[in-house]
MIDOLUM-492929 format. One record per residue (C-alpha): residue number from 1; residue in three letters; x, y, z. Coordinates in nm, 4 decimals, padded with zeros to 6 digits. Last residue first. Layout:
N
NUM  ALA  X  Y  Z;
...
This chain:
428
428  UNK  -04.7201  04.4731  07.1825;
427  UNK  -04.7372  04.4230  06.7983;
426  UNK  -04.4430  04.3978  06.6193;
425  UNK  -04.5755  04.1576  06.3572;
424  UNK  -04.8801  04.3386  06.2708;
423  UNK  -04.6483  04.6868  06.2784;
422  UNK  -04.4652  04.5363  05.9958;
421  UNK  -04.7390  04.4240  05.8042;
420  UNK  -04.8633  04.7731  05.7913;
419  UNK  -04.5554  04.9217  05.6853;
418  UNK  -04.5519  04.6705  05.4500;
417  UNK  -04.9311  04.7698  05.2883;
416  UNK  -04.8048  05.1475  05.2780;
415  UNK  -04.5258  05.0198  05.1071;
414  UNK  -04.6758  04.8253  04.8388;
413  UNK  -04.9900  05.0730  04.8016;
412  UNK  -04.7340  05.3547  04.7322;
411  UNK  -04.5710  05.0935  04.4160;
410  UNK  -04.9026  05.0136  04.3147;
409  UNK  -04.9973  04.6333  04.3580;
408  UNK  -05.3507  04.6190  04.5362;
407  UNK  -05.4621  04.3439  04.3409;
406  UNK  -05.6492  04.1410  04.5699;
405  UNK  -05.3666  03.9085  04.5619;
404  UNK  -05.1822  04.1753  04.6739;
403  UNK  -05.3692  04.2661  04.9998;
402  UNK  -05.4038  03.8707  05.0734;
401  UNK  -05.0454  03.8685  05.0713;
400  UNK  -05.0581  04.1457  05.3925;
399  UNK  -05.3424  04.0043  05.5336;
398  UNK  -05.2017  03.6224  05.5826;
397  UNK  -04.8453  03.7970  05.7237;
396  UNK  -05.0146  03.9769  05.9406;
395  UNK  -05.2439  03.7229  06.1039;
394  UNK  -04.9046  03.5092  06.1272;
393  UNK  -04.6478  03.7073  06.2975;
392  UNK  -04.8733  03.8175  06.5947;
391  UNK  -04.7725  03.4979  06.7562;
390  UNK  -04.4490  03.5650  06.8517;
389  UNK  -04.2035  03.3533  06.6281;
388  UNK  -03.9046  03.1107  06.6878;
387  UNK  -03.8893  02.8892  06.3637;
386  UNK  -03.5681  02.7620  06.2912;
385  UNK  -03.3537  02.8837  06.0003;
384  UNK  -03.3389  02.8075  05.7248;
383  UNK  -03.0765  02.7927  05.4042;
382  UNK  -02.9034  02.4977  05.4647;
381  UNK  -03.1882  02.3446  05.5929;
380  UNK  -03.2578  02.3335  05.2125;
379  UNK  -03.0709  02.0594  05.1352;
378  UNK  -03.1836  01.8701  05.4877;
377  UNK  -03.5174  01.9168  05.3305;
376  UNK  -03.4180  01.8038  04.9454;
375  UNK  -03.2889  01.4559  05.0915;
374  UNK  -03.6060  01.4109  05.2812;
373  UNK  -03.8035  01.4598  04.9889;
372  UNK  -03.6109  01.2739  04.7348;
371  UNK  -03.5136  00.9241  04.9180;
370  UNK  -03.2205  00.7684  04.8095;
369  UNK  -03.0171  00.9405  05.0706;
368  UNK  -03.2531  00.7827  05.3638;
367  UNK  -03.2011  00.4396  05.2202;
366  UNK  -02.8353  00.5164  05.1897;
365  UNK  -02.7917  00.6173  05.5500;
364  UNK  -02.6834  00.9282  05.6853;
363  UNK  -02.9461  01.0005  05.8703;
362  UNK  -02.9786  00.7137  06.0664;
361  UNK  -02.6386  00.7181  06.1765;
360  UNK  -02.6402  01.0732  06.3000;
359  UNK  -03.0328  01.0258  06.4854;
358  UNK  -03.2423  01.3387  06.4228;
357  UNK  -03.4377  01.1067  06.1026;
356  UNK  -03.6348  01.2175  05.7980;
355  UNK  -04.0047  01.0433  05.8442;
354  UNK  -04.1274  00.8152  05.5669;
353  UNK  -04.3687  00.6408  05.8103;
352  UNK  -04.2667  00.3131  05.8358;
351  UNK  -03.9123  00.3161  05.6797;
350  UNK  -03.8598  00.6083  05.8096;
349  UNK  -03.9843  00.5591  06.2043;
348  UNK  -03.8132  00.2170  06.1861;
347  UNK  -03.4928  00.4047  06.1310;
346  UNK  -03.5762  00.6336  06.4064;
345  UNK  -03.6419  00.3741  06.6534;
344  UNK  -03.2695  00.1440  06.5566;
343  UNK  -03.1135  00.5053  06.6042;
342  UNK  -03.2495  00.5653  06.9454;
341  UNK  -03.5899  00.8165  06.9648;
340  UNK  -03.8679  00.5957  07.1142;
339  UNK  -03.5626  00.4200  07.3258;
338  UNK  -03.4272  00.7843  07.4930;
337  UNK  -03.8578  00.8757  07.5340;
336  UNK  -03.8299  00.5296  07.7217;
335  UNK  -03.5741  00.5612  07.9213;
334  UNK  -03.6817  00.9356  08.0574;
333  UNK  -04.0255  00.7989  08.1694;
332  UNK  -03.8841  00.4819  08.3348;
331  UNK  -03.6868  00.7436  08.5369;
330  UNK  -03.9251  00.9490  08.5706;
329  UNK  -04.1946  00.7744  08.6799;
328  UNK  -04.4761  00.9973  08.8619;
327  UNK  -04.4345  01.2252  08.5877;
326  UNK  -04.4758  01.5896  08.7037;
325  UNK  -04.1502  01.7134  08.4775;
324  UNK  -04.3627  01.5436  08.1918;
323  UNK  -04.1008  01.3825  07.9250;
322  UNK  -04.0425  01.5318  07.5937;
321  UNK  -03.9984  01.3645  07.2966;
320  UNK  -03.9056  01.5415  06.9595;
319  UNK  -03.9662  01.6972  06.6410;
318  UNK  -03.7602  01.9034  06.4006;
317  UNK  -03.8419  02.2151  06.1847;
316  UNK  -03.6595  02.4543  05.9676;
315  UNK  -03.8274  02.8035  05.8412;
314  UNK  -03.7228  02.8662  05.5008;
313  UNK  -03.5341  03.0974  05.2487;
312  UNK  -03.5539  03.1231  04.8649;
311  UNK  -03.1956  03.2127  04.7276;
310  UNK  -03.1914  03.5314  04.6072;
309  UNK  -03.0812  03.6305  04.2064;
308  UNK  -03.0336  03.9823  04.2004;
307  UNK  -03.1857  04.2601  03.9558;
306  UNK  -03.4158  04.4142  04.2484;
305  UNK  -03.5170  04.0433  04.3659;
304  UNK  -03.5238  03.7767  04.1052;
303  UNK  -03.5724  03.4168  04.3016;
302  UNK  -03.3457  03.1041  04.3801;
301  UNK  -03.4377  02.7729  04.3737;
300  UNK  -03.5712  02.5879  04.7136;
299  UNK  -03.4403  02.2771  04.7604;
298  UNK  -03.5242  01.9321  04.5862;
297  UNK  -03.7544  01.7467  04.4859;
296  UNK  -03.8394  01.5093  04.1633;
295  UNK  -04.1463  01.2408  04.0887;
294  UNK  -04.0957  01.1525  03.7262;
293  UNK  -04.0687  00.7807  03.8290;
292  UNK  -04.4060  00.7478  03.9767;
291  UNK  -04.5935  01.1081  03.9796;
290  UNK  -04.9028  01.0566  04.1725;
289  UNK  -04.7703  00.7689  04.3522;
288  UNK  -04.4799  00.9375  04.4323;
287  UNK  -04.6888  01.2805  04.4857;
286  UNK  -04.8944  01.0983  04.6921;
285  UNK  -04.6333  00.9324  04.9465;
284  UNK  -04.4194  01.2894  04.9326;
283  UNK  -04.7033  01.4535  05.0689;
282  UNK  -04.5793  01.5213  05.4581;
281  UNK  -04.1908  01.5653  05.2998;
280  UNK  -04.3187  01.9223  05.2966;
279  UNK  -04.4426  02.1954  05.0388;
278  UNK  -04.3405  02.4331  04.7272;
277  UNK  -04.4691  02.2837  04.4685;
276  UNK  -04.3959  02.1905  04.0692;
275  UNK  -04.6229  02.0341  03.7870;
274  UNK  -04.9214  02.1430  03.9038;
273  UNK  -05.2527  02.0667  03.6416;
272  UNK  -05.1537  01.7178  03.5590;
271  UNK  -05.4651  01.4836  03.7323;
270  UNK  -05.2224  01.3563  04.0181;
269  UNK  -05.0723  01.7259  04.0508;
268  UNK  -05.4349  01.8673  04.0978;
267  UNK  -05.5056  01.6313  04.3599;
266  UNK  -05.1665  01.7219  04.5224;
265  UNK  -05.2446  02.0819  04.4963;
264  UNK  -05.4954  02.1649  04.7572;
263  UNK  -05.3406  02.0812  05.0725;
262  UNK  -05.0973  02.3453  05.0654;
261  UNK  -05.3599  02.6232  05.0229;
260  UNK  -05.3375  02.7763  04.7227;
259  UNK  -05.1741  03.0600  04.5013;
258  UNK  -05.1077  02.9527  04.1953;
257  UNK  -04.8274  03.0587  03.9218;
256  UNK  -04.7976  02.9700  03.6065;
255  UNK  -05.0370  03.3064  03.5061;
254  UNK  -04.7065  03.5192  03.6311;
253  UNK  -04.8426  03.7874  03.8578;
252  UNK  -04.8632  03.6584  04.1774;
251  UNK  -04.4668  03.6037  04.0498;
250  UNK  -04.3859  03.9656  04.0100;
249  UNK  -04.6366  04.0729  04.2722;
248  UNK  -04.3586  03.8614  04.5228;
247  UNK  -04.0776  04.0212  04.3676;
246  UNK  -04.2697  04.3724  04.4170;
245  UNK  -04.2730  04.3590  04.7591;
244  UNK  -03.9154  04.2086  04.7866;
243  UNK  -03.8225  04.5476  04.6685;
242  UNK  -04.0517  04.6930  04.8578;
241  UNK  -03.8535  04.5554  05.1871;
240  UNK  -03.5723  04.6505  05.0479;
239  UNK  -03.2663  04.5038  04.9010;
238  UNK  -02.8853  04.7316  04.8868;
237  UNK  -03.0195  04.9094  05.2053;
236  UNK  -03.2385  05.1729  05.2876;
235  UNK  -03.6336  05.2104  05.2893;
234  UNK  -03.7153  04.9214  05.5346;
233  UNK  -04.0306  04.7773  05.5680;
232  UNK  -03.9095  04.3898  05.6536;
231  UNK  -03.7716  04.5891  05.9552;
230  UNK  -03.8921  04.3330  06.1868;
229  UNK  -03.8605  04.2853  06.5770;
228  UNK  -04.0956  03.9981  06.7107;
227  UNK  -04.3497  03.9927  07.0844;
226  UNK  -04.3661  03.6605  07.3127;
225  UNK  -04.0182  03.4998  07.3911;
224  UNK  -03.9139  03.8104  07.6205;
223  UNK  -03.6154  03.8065  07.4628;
222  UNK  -03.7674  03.9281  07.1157;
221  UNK  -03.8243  03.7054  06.8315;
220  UNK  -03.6995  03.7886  06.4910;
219  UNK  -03.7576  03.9085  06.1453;
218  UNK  -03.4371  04.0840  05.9458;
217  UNK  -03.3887  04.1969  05.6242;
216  UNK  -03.0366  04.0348  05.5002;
215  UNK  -03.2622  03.9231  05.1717;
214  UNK  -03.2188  03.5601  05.2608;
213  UNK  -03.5475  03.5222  05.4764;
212  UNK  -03.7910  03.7904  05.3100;
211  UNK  -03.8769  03.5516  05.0105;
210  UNK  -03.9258  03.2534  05.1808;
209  UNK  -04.0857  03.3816  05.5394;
208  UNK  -04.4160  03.3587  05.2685;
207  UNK  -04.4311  02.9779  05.3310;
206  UNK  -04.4656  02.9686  05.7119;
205  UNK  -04.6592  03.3401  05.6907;
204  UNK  -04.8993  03.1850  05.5120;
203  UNK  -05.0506  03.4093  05.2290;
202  UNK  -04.8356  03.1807  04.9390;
201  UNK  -04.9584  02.8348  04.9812;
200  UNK  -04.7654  02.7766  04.6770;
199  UNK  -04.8501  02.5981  04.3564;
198  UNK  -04.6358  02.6130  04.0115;
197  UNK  -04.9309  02.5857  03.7335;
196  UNK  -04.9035  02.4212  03.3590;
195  UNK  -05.0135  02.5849  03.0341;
194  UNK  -04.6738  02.4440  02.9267;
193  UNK  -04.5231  02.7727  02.7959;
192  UNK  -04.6284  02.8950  03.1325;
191  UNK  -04.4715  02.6047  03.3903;
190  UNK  -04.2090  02.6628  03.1565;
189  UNK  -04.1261  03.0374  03.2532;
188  UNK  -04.2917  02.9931  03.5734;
187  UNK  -04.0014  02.7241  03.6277;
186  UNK  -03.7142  02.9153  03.4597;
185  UNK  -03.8153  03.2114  03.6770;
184  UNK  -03.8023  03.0378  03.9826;
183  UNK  -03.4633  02.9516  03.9570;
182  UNK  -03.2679  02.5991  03.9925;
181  UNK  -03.5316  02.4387  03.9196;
180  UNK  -03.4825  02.4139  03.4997;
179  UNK  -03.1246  02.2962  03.5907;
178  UNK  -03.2520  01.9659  03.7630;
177  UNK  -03.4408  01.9496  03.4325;
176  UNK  -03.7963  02.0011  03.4339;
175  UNK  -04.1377  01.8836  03.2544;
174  UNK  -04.0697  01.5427  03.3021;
173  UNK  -03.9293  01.5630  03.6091;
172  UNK  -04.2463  01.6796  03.7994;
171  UNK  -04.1173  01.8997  04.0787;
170  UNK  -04.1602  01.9162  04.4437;
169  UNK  -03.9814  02.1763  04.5870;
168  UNK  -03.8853  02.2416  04.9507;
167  UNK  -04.0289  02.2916  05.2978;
166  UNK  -03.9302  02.1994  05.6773;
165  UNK  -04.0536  01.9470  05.9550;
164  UNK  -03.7631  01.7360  05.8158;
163  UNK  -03.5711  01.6480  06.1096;
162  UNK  -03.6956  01.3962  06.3600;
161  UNK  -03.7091  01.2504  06.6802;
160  UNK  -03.4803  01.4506  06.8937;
159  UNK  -03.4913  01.3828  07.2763;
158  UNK  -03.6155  01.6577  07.4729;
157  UNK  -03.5506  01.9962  07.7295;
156  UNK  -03.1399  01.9817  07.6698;
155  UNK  -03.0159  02.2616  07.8961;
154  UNK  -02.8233  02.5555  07.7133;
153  UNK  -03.0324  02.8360  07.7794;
152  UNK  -03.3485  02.6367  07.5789;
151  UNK  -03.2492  02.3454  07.3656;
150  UNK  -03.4653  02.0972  07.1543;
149  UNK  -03.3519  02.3363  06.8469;
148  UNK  -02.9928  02.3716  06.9416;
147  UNK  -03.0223  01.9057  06.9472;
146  UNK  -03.1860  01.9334  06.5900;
145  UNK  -02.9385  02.1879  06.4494;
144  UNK  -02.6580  01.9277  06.5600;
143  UNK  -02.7497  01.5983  06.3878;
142  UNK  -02.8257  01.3528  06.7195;
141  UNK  -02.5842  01.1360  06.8630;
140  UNK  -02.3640  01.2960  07.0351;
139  UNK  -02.6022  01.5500  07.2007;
138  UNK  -02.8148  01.2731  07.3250;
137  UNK  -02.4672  01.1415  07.5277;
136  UNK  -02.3901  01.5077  07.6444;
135  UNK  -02.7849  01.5113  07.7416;
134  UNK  -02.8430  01.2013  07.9743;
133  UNK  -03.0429  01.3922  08.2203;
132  UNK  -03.2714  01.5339  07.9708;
131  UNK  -03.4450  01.8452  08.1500;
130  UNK  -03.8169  01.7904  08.2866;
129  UNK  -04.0553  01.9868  08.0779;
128  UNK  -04.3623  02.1097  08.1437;
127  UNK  -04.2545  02.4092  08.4087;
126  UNK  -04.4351  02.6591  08.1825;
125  UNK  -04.1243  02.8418  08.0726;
124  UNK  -04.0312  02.5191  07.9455;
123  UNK  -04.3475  02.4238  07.7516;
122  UNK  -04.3629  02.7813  07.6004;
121  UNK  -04.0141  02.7489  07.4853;
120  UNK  -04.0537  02.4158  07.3248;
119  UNK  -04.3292  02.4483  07.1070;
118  UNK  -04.1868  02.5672  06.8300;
117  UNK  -03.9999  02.2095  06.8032;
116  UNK  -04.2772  01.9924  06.7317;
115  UNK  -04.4001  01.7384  06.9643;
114  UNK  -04.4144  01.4153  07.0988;
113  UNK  -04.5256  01.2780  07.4160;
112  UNK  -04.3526  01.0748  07.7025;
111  UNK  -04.5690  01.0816  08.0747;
110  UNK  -04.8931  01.1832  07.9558;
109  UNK  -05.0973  01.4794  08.1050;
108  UNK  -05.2799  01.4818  08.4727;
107  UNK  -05.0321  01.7186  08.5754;
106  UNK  -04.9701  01.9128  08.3342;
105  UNK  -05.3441  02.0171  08.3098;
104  UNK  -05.3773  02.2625  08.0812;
103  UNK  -05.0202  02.3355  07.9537;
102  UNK  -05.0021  01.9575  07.8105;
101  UNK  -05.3434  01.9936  07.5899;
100  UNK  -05.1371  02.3126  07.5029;
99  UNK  -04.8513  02.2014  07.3691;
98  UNK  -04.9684  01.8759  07.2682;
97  UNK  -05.2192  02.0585  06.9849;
96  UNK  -04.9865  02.0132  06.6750;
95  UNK  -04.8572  01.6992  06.7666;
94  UNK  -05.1782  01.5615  06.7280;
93  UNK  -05.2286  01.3303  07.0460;
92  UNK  -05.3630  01.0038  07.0178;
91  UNK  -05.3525  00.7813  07.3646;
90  UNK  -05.0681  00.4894  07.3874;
89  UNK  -05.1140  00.3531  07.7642;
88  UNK  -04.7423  00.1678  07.8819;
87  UNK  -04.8256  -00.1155  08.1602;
86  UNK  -04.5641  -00.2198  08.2692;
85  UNK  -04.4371  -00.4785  08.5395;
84  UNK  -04.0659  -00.3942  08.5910;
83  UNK  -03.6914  -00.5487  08.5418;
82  UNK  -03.7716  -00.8566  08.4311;
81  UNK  -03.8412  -00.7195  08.1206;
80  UNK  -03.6793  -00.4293  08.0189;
79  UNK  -03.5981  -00.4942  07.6198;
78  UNK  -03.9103  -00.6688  07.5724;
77  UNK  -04.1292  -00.3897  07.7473;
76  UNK  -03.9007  -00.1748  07.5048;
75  UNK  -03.9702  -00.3991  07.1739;
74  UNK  -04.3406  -00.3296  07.2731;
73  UNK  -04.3257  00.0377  07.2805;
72  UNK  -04.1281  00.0540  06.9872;
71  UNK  -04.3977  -00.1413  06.8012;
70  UNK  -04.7011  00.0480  06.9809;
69  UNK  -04.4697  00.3554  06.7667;
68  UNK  -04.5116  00.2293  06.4779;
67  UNK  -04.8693  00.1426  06.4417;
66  UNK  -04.9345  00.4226  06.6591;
65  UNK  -04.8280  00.7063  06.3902;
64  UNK  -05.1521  00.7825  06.2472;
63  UNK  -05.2531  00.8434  06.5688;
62  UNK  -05.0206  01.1116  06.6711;
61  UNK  -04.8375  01.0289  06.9626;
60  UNK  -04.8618  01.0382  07.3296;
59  UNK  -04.7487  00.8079  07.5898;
58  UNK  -04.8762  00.7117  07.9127;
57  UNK  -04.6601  00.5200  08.1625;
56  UNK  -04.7319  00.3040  08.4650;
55  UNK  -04.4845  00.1212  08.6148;
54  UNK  -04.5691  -00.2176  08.8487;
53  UNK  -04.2538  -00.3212  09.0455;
52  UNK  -03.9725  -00.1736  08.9664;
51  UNK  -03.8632  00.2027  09.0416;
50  UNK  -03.5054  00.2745  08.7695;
49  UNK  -03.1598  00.2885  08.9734;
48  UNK  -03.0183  00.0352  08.7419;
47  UNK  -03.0250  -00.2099  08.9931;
46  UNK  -03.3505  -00.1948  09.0117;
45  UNK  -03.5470  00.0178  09.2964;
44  UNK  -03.8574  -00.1153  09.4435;
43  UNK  -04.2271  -00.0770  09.3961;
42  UNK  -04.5863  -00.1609  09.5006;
41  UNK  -04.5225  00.0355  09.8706;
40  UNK  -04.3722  00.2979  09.6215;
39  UNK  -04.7194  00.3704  09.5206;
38  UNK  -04.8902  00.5242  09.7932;
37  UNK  -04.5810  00.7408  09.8669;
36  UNK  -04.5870  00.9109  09.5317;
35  UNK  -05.0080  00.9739  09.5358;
34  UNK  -04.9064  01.1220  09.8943;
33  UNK  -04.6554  01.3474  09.7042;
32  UNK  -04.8783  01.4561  09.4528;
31  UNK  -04.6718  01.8145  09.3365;
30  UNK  -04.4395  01.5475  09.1749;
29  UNK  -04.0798  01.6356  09.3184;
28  UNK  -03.8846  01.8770  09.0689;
27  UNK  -04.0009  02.2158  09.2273;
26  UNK  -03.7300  02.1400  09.4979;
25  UNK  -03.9579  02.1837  09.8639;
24  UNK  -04.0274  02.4763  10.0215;
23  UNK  -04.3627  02.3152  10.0156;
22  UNK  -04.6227  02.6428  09.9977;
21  UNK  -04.3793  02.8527  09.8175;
20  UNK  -04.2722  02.5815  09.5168;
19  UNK  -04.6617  02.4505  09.4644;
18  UNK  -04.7736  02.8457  09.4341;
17  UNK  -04.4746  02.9043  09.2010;
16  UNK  -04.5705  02.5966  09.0310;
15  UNK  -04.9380  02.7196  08.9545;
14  UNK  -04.8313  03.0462  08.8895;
13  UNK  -04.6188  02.9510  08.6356;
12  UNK  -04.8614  02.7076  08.4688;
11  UNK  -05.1454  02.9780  08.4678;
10  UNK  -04.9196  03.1947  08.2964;
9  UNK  -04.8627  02.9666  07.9829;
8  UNK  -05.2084  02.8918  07.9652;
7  UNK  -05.3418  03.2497  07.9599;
6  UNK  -05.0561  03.3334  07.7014;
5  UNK  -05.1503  03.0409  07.4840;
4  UNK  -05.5339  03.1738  07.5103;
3  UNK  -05.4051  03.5347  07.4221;
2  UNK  -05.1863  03.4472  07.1544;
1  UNK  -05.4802  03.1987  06.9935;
């Protein structure tokens, strides 16, 4: 995966330094110029500065979304007619793969697409991105940690969609108290008295970031956007990296406690067996129905680390629109990823598809309030931070929990096991 990425990623720079030499020209005109001057004999400019005549957009989203978002395009045809002939082409994209679907052939990609916010850098230093013109108006309207995470070097790369591509705790409330979940002991403590199981998908490195994140141990990305500093090994210091060690076999340990992919519990929740989760707003529809009234969430609790009581970190997550720096129509291009992503958009994105919105207003509406999961991942945003990894994090991070799940728990194993972890993550 790092190397492919890294192929892509390169490939895209050379390719526009090659376009950028050759012409002489600004990098920002399409790299088909004769394509360009074919088809403004079939338009003209409106008054708002926008091409008219026929427009052509593509548009990527993830399928399950296109119900909603084939409504948003069709309210914006509605909104701008008169003004051009569109014709706007939804394709399915998973968000997950439109970094680099886009990276290998940029030019040929959709206009507007949406994706995930740990994707950004990449797409930028690949030339994917064209820079939001209207960004001090964006930047008013959107929740602040979502605009810093569409950001790169201070210029707004997209328009913010969403912001709950984070984790928290589900909980069945009648089992727990809203005190009960305040600490992770209390809920292996009755998740055991109750025969019951607390379920976390504890050897990925997305999930496992929780008990390192709020220790004051530090994991980062370095400048050069590809390889991480660590110390998550550390022998000094008031919390150490075996300390956290041996939190982590501490709950392994408790029989209320599961380790499991994060697609695994919900059946077992429906039929009894998990009665609390650590997860995303991405199940909240089953565990409702699952659950009904007793259906709870909320952020992380805090966990026992060398006699203190830590509060469980996360990585944060927001998506957003991004529009094709090669798109033929720009303009059109840039007011339609600003209408896929306006406040009327994102509220129609939540009631539709239970997504937590970017948009101020939106966000701070009742309906959104009244709605567990999304109100327990802005809780725990509190405590996040966003997710800018190299890619060696994650391989390490799976064989390092592995290690003591396998039962290799002595205090010498511990740190011989995190000094291996650690140079996993720095790898060069």
């Amino acid at each position: 995966m790092t190397k492919r990425i890294g192929v892509i990623v390169l490939t895209a720079l050379l390719f526009l330094g090659t376009i950028t030499g050759c012409s002489g020209s600004n990098a920002m005109a399409p790299a088909d110029q004769d394509g360009a001057q074919d088809a403004a004999h079939d338009t003209m400019i409106n008054d708002s500065g926008a091409a008219s005549g026929k427009i052509t957009l593509k548009v990527w989203a993830e399928e399950a979304q296109h119900s909603t978002v084939q409504k948003m395009i069709d309210s914006f045809i509605e909104q701008y007619k008169g003004q051009a002939d569109f014709e706007i082409i939804l394709e399915a994209q998973a968000d997950s793969g439109t970094r680099d679907v886009l990276l290998g052939d940029v030019q040929n990609a959709a206009d507007v697409f949406s994706f995930p916010d740990d994707q950004l850098s990449a797409m930028v230093a690949g030339g994917a991105l064209a820079p939001v013109p209207d960004a001090q108006k964006v930047s008013d309207e959107m929740v602040a940690e979502a605009v810093a995470a569409a950001t790169v070097n201070n210029t707004l790369y997209a328009y913010p969609m969403t912001a709950d591509n984070g984790y928290f705790l589900y909980y069945n409330k009648n089992y727990f108290t809203e005190d009960d979940v305040k600490t992770l002991d209390s809920i292996l403590e009755i998740c055991e008295e109750n025969d019951k199981k607390f379920s976390m998908e504890l050897n990925s490195g997305w999930y496992m970031y929780s008990f390192f994140g709020n220790t004051g141990l530090t994991m980062n990305i370095n400048d050069d956007g590809i390889t991480n500093n660590c110390n998550w090994n550390t022998t000094e210091g008031s919390i150490k990296g075996i300390d956290v060690a041996e939190a982590i076999v501490d709950v392994i340990s408790s029989p209320g406690f599961v380790a499991q992919p994060d697609g695994s519990w919900v059946a077992q929740a429906a039929d009894g067996e998990v009665i609390a989760a650590v997860s995303g707003v991405w199940n909240a529809v089953a565990l409702k129905n699952a659950w009904g009234d007793d259906y709870g969430a909320c952020k992380l609790p805090t966990y026992t680390c060398n006699g203190q009581q830590i509060q469980m970190a996360s990585f944060t997550g927001y998506k957003m629109v991004g529009v094709n720096y090669y798109s033929k129509n720009k303009e059109w291009a840039f007011k339609l990823a600003q209408w896929l992503t306006n406040e009327q958009n994102q509220t129609l994105r939540f009631v539709e598809q239970n997504q937590g919105p970017a948009n101020k207003v939106a966000a701070a509406s009742d309906e959104v309030s009244k709605v567990p999961a999304i109100a327990a991942v802005i809780e725990q945003s509190r405590y996040g931070v966003l997710q800018r990894i190299g890619n060696s994090y994650w391989d390490a991070c799976t064989t390092f929990i592995d290690g003591l799940l396998a039962g290799n728990t002595g205090r010498a194993q511990l740190q011989e096991q995190l000094d291996k972890m650690v140079e996993g993550i720095t790898e060069r």
